[in-house]
Structures are given as C-alpha cells and as structure tokens.
C-alpha positions in Angstrom: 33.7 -9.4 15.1 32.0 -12.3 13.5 28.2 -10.5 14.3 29.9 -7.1 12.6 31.0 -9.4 9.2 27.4 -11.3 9.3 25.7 -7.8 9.5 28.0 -6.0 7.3 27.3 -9.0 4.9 23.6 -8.2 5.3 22.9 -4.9 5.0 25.2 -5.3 1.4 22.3 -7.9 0.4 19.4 -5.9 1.3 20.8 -2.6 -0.2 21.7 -4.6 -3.3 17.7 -6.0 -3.5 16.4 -3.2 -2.7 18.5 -0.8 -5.6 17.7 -3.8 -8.6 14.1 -3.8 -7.5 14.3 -0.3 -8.3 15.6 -0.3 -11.3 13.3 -2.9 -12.9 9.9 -1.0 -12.0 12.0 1.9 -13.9 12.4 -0.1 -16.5 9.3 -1.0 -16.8 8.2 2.1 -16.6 10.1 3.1 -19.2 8.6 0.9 -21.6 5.2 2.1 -21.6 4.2 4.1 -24.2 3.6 8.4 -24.3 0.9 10.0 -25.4 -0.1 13.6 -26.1 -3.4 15.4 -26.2 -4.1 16.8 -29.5 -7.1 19.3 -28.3 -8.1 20.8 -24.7 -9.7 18.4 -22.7 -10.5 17.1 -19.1 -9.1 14.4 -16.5 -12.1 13.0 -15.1 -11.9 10.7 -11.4 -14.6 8.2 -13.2 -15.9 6.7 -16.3 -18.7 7.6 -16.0 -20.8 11.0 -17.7 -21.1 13.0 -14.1 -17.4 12.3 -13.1 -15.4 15.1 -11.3 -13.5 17.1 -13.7 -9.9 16.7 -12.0 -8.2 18.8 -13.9 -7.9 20.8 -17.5 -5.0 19.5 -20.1 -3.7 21.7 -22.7 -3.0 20.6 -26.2 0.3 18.8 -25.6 -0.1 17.2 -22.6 1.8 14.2 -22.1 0.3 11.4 -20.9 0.9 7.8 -19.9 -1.0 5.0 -19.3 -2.3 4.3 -15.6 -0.9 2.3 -12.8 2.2 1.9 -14.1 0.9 -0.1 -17.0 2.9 -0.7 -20.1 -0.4 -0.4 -22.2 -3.3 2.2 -22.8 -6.7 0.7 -21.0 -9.5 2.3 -22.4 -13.5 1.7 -22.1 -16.4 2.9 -22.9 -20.3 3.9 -21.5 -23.3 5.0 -23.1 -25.1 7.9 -22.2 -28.6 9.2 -23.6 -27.6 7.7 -26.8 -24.1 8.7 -26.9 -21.4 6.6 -26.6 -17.9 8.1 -24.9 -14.4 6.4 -25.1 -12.3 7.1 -22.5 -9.1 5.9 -21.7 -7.2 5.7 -18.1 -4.2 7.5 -18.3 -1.4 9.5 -15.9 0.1 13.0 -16.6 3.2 13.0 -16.6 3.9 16.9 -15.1 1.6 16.4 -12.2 1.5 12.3 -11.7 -2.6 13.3 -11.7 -4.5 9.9 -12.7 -7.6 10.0 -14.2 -9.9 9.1 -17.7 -9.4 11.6 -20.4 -11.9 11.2 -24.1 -9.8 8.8 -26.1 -10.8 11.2 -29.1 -7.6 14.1 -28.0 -5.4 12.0 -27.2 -2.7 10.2 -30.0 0.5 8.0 -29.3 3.8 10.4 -29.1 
C-alpha cells in the first residue's frame, strides 16, 4: 500500500511539471509579436539570393517570428550591388519557417 501512495504521489508531481512547463512556453509564445504581409511574396529556406523558394504568401499572411522567439530577427546580404533585408519568420496557418523580404511585411 505504501509503494501505491509513493507512486500515486509521483505520477501527481510529474503530471503537475509537465502541464506548468506547458503553459509557460504558451505563454511565451503568446507574447511574441504578429505580423502580416502587406504584398505577395516568398518564404525562402536561406538568406541568401539563390535560396529555395519554400512557399508563396498572400497579402495577409500572418507571420511570427522564428523559433519561438519573442522578437523579429532580421539580416541582411548584398548581392551584385543590391542589398536585401530579410527577416526569419514562422506562418502561422502552416508552422512553415523560413526568411521572407522585410519590405512586405508590417507588425499586426
């Protein structure tokens, strides 16, 4: 009877870590920022100017920043003269991560 309390007992503990670990990544989460693309555009996999076009995002898109971050992380290159920004970002329909031109996209 005592090993049924002691496991009863632990199994409580580990269900109750495991539910508030939960909620504070949501939280987290939930603190980040939205944003929205203002004009057609790409996810690319890399930053860099021959990337893989992952996918297309309409003109409302939301987006969020990467890797559950709570802030934007954007960068830039240089290529043949012209320089792209481009930040890191996650959509929120698909959970698709990639770098979209920081030009089309605006905080929601």
């Amino acid at each position: 009877m005592k090993k049924l309390t002691v496991l009863m007992i632990g199994i409580s503990f580990f269900s109750t870590l495991l539910s508030t670990c939960g909620q504070n990544q949501n939280e987290t989460n939930a603190t980040a920022p939205m944003y929205k693309v203002t004009e057609s555009t790409g996810l690319y996999s890399a930053l860099k100017i021959d990337a893989d076009q992952i996918a297309v995002l309409a003109a409302g898109a939301i987006l969020a920043p990467a890797d559950d971050k709570t802030t934007l992380f954007c960068d830039t290159f240089i290529d043949t003269g012209m320089r792209y920004a481009l930040c890191k970002v996650k959509v929120f329909d698909t959970g698709q991560t990639g770098w979209v031109l920081k030009m089309f996209i605006e905080k929601n």
